[in-house]
C-alpha positions in Angstrom: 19.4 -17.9 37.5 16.5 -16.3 35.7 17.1 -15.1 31.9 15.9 -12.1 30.7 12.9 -12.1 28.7 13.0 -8.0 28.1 11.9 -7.1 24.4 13.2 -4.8 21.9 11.4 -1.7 21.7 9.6 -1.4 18.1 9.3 2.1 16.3 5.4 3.3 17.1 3.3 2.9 14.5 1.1 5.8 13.2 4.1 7.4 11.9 5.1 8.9 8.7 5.3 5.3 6.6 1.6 4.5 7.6 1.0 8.1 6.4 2.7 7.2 3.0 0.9 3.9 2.8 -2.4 5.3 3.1 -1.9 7.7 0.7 -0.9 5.4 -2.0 -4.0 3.6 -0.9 -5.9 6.8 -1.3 -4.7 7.9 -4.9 -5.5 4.3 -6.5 -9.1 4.7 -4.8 -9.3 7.3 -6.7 -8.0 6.2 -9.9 -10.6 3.7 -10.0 -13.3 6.1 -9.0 -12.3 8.1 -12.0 -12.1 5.5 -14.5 -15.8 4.0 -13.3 -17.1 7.4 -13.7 -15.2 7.9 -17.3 -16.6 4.8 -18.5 -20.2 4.9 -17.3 -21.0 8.0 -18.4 -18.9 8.9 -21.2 -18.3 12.7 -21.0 -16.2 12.5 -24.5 -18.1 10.2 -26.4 -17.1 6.1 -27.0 -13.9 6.6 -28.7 -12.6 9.0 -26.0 -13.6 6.5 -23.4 -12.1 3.2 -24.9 -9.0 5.6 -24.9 -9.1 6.1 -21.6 -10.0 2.5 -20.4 -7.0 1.1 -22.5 -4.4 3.2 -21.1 -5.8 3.2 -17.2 -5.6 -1.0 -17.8 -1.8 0.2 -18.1 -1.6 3.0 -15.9 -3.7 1.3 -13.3 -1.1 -1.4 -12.3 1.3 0.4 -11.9 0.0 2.8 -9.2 -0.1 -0.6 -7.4 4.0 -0.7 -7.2 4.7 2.2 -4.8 1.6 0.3 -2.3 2.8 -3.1 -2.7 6.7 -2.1 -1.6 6.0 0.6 0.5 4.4 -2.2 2.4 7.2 -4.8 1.9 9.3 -1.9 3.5 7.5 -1.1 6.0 6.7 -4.5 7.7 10.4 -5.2 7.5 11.5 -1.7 9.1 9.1 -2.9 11.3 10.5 -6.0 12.4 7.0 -8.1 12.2 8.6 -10.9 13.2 8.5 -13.1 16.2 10.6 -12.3 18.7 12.7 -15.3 20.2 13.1 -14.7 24.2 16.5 -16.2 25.2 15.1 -19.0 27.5 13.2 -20.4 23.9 16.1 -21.1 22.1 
């Protein structure tokens, strides 16, 4: 008698999580672009520009939360995790 080693279908990726995740990806690129640019060339003068690097090294993290669990979320909606056939257990 032969077990059956047929496998769950998974949800397609492409869909509208990868979507999210890339723009959260996007936006902090972006942030950082911005803050280099601020920085190097000062377009408010010095005191404007330690302004802005103080509250981006606060503001910067955190556009790092909705990336970092959007991912968590993702890979476990996902189910990336091996799947056990029944003849391997």
């Amino acid at each position: 008698m032969k077990t059956s080693n047929r496998r769950e279908k998974r949800p397609a990726r492409g869909g509208p999580q990868d979507r999210n995740i890339w723009l959260a990806a996007s936006v902090i690129v972006a942030f950082n672009v911005l803050l280099v640019v601020s920085v190097i060339f000062q377009p408010a003068g010095p005191r404007v520009s330690s302004a802005v690097s103080n509250v981006a090294g606060f503001v910067g993290p955190l556009l790092v939360l909705p990336l970092y669990f959007g991912a968590l979320w993702q890979a476990s909606r996902m189910g990336d995790r091996p799947m056990v056939i029944t003849s391997q257990r």
